[in-house]
Structure formats: structure tokens, C-alpha cells
N, CA and C atoms as an extended XYZ file, in Angstrom:
204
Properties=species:S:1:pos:R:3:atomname:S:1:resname:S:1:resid:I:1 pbc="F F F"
N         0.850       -1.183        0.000 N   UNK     1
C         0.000        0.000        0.000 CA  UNK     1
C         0.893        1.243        0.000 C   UNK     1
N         0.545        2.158       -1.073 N   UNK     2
C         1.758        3.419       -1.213 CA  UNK     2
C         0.753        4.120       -0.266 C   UNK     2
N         1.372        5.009        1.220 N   UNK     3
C         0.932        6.307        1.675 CA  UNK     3
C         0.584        7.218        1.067 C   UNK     3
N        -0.434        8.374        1.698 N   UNK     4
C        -0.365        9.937        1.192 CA  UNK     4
C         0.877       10.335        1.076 C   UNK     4
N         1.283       10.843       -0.350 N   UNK     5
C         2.479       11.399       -0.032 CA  UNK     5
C         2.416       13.173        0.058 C   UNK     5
N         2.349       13.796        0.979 N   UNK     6
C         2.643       15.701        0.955 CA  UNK     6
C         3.270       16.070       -0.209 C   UNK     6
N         2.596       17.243       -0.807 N   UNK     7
C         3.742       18.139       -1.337 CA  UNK     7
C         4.556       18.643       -0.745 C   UNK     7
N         4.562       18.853        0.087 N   UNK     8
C         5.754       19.170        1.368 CA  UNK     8
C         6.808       18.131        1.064 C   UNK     8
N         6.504       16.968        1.174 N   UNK     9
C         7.569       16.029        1.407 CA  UNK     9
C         8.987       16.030        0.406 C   UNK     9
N        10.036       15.613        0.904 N   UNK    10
C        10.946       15.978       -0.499 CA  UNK    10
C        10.991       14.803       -1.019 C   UNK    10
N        10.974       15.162       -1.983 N   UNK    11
C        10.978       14.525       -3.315 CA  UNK    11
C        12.491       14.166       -3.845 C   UNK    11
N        13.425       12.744       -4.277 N   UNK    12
C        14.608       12.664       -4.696 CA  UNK    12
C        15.200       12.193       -5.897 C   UNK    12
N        15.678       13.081       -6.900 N   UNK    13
C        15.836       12.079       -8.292 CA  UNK    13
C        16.711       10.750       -8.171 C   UNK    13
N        16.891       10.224       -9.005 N   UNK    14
C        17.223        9.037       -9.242 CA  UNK    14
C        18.775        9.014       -9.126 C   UNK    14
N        19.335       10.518       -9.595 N   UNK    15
C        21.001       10.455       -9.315 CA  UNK    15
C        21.180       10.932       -7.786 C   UNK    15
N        20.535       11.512       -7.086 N   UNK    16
C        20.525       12.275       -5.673 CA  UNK    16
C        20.643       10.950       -4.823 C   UNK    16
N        19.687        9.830       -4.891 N   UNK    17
C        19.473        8.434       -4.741 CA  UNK    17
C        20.621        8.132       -4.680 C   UNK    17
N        21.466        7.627       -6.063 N   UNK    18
C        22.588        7.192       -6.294 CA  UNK    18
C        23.532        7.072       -5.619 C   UNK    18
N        23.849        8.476       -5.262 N   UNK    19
C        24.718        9.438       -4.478 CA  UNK    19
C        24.452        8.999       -3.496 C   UNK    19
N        23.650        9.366       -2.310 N   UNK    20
C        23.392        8.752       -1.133 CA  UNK    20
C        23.619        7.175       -0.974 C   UNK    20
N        23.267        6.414       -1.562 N   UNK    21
C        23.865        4.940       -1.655 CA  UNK    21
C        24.850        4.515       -2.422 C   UNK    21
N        26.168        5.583       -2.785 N   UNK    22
C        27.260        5.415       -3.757 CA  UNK    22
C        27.435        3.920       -4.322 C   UNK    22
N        26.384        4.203       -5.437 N   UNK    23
C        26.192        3.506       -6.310 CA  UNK    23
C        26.244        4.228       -7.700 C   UNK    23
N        26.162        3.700       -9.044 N   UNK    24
C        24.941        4.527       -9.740 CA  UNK    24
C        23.948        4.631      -10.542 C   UNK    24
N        23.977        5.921      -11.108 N   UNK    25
C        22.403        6.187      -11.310 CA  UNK    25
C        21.981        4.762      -11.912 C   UNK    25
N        22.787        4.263      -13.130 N   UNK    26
C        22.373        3.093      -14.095 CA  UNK    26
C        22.599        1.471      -13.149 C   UNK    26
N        22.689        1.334      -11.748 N   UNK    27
C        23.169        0.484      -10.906 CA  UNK    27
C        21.197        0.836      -10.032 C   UNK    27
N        21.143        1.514       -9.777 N   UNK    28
C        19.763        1.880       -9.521 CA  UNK    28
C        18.230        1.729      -10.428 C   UNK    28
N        18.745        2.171      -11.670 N   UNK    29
C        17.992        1.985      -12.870 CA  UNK    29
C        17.783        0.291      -13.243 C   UNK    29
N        18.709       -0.122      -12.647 N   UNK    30
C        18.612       -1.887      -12.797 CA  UNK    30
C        17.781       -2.006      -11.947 C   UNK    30
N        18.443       -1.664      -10.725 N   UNK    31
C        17.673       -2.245       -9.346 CA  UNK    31
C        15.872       -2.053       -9.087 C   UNK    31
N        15.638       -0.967      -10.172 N   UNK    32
C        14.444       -0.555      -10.316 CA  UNK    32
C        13.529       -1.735      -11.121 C   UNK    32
N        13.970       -1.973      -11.996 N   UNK    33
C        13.493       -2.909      -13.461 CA  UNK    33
C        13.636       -4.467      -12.011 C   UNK    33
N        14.239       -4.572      -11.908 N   UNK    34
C        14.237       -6.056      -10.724 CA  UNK    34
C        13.598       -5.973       -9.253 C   UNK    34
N        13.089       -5.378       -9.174 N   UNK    35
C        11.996       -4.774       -8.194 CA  UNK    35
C        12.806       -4.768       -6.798 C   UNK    35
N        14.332       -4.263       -6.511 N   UNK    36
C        14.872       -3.923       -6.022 CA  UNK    36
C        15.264       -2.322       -5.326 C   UNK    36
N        15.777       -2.157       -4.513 N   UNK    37
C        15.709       -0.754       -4.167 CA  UNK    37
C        15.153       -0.234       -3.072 C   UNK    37
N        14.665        0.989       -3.261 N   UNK    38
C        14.369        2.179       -2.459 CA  UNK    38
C        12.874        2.038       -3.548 C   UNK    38
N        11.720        2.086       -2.687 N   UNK    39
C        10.684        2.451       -3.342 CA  UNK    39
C        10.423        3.655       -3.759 C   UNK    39
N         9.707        4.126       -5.261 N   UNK    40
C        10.154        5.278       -5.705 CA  UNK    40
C         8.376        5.350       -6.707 C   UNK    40
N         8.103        6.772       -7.049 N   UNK    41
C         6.853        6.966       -7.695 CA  UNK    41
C         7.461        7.638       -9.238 C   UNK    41
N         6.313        7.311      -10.230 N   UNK    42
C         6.685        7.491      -11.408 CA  UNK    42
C         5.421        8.384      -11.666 C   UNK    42
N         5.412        8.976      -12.399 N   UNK    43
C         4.750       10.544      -12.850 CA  UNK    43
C         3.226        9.962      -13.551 C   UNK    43
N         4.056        8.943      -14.371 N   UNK    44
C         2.784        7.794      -15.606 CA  UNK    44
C         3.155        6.468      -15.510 C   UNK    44
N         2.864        5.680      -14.730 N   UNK    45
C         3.711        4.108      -14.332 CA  UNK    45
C         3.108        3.648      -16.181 C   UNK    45
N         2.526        4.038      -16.959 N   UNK    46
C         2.591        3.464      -18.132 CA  UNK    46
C         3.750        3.757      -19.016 C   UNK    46
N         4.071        5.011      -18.848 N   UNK    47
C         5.408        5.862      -19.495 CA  UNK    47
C         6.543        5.469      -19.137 C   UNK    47
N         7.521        4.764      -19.754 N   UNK    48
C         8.721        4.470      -19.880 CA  UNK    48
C        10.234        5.670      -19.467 C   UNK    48
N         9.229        6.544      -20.020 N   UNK    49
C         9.719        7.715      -20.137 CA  UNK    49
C         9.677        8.738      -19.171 C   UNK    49
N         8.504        8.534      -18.316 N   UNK    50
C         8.280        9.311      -17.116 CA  UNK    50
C         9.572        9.903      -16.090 C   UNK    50
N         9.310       10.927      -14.989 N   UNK    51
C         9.906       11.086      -13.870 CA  UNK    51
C         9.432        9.945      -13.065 C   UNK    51
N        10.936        9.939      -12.625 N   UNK    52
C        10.961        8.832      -11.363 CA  UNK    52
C        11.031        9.546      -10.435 C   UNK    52
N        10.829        9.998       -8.938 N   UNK    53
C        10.739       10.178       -7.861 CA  UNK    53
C        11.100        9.571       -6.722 C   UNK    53
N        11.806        9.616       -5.772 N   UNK    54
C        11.672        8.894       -4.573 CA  UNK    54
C        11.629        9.645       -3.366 C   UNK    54
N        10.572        9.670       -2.632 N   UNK    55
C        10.517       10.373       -1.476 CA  UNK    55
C        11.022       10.137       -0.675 C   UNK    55
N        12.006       11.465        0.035 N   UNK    56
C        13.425       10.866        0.919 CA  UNK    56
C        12.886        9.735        2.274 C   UNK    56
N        11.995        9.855        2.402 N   UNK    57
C        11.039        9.154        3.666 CA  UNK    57
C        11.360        7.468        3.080 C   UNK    57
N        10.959        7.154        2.378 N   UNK    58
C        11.007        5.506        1.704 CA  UNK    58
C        12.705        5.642        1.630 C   UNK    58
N        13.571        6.381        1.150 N   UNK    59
C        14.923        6.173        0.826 CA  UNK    59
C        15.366        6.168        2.137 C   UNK    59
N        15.354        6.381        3.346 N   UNK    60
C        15.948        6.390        4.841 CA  UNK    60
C        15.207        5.389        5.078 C   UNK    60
N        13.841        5.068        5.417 N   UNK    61
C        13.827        3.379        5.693 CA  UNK    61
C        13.927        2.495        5.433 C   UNK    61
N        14.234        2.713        3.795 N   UNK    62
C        15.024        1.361        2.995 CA  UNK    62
C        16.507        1.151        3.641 C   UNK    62
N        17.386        2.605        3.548 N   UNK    63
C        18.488        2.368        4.197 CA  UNK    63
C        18.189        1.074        5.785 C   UNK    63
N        17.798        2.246        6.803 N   UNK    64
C        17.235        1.105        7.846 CA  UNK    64
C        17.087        0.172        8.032 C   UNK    64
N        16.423       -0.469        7.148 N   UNK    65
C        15.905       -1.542        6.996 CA  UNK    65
C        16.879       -2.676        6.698 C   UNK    65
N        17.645       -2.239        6.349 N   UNK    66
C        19.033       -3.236        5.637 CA  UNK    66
C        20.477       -2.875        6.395 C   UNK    66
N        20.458       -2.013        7.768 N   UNK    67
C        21.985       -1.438        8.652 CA  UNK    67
C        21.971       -2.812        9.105 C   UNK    67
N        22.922       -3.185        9.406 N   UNK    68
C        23.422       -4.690       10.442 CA  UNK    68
C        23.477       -4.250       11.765 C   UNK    68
């Protein structure tokens, strides 16, 4: 179940992502297609082409979720 997400909330591109988990962008772009990752929202989940999004909120408890 995806939450309300705020316009308030920040919002993180896909290289900002990257960066924070020094990885990259195209190491993420995989991880996306293999249903791996940081959960993230797409603008038109039909559009290939769309903005990807990830709200920093899902990207810190993914981190979390995986600290030893």
C-alpha cells in the first residue's frame, strides 16, 4: 500500500538516490526494473519515459531496513 504522499515532502531524483547509496544512477535503474531498491513513484507508471521520484522518507527506511 503506497501512503499519502505531501507536497511538502521531499521529493529525490534518481542520481541524488545514487549518491546517497554510492552507487549509480544506471546500478539503480537496474535495481528498479528487478523490483529492487528504495521504493520510488513514477509521474505515468505506463510511461517508460516518465519522472521517477523517490521520497526521501522511503529512501531512509530502505536504508534502515538493511543497517546490520
Amino acid at each position: 500500500k503506497t501512503e499519502e504522499i505531501l507536497m511538502s515532502e521531499i521529493m529525490l531524483t534518481t542520481k541524488c538516490v545514487a549518491k546517497r547509496l554510492n552507487i549509480s544512477h544506471h546500478t539503480l535503474k537496474i535495481w528498479r526494473t528487478k523490483g529492487k531498491g528504495p521504493r520510488y513513484l513514477k509521474e505515468d507508471p505506463e510511461s517508460p519515459q516518465s519522472t521517477v521520484r523517490y521520497p526521501e522518507k522511503w529512501v531512509e527506511q530502505w536504508q534502515k531496513e538493511r543497517m546490520i
